[in-house]
C-alpha positions as CSV (number, residue, x, y, z in Angstrom):
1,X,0.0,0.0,0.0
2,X,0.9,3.3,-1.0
3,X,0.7,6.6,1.5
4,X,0.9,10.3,0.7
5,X,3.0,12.1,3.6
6,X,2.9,16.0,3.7
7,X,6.1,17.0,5.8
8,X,6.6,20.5,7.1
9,X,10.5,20.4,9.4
10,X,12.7,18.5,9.9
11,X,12.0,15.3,7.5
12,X,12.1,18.1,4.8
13,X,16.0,17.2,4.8
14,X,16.3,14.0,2.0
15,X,18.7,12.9,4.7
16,X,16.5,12.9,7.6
17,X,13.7,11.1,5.8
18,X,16.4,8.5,4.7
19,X,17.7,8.1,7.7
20,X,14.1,7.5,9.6
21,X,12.9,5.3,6.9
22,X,16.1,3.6,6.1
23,X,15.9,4.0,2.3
24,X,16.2,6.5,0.1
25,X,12.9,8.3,-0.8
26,X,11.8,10.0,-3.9
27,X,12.3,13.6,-3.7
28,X,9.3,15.5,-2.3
29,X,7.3,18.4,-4.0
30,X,6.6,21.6,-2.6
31,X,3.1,21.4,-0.8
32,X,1.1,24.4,1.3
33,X,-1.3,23.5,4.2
34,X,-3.6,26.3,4.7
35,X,-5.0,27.3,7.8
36,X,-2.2,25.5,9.7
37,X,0.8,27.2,11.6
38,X,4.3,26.0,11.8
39,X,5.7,27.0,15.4
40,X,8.6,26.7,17.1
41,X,8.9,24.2,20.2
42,X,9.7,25.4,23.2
43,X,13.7,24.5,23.9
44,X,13.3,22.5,20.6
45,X,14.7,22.7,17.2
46,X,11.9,21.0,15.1
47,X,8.4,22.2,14.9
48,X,5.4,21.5,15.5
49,X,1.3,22.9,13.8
50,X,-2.0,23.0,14.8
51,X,-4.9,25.0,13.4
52,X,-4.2,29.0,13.3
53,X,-6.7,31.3,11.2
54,X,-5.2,32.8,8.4
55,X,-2.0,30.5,8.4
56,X,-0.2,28.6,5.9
57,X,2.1,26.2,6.2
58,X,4.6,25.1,3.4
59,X,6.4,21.8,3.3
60,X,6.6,18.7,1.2
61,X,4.7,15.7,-0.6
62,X,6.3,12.7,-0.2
63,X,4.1,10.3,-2.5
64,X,4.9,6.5,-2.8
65,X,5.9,5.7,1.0
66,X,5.3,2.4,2.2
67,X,3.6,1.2,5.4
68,X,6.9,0.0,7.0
69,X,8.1,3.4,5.8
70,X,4.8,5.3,7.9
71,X,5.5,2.9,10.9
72,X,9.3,4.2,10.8
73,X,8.0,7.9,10.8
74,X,5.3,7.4,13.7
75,X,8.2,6.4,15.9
76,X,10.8,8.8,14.9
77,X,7.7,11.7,15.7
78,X,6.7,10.1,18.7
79,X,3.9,10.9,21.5
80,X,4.3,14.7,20.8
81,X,2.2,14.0,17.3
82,X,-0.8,12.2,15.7
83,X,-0.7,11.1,12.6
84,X,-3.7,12.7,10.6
85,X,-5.2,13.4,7.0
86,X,-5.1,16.3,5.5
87,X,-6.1,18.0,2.2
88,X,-2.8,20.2,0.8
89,X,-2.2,22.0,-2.1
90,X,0.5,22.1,-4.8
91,X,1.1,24.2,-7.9
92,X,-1.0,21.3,-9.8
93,X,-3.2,19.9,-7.5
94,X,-4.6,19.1,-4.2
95,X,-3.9,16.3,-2.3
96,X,-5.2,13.9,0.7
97,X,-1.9,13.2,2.6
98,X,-1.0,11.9,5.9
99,X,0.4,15.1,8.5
100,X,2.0,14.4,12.1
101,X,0.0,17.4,13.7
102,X,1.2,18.5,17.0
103,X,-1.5,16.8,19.8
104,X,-3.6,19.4,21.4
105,X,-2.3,18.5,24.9
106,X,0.4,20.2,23.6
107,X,-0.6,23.2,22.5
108,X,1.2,24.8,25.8
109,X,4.4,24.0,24.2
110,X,4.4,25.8,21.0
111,X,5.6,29.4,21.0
112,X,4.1,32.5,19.7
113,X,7.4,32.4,17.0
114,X,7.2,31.1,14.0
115,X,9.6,28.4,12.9
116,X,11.9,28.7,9.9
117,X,13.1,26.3,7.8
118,X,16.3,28.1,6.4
119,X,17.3,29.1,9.9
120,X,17.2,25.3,10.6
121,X,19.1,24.1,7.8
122,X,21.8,26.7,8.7
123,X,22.5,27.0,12.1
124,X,20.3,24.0,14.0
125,X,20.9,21.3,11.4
126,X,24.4,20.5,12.1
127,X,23.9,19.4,15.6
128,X,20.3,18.2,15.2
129,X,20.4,14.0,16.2
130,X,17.2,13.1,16.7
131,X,16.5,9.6,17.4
């Protein structure tokens, strides 16, 4: 069975995905999540969304990802997340994909700030190990 995973930190890296799913994936394609923000964690380096009016949050669409691929990714997320559907967008089309969304419990820990990609790939990435 095929799944659709839309991806919006960390596992936007081709070499974190690989890593967590132990293969090498296709490359992803740009994807937008509206009416989602992408906050940062507090004393984290990854992110984490939930729901926020007039938000959108852009990431990737990983197509073609197996089951023992999603099982790999629910426990490299872990008990911060849930794996949901979503519908996402791309410049061609729209999409049903799976989305590790940030569990409301956990709302607390997200901060006002937005999180940023490029400031992850350039200064957090180098020391980020997780799991």
């Amino acid at each position: 069975m095929q799944n659709s995973l839309f991806c919006y930190g960390t596992l936007m890296v081709p070499e974190i995905i690989n890593r967590v799913t132990q293969r090498a994936v296709q490359p992803g394609t740009p994807a937008e999540l509206q009416g989602f923000g992408c906050f940062k964690i507090r004393q984290q380096t990854f992110p984490g969304i939930r729901p926020a009016t007039g938000k959108t949050t852009r990431g990737m669409l990983y197509q073609e990802l197996s089951t023992a691929d999603i099982e790999q990714l629910d426990r490299y997320e872990g008990y911060l997340y849930s794996r949901e559907k979503v519908r996402i967008l791309t410049s061609t089309n729209d999409h049903t994909a799976w989305c590790y969304l940030i569990k409301p419990e956990y709302y607390p820990e997200l901060l006002s700030e937005m999180w940023d990609y490029q400031h992850f790939l350039n200064v957090d990435l180098a020391n980020f190990n997780r799991r």
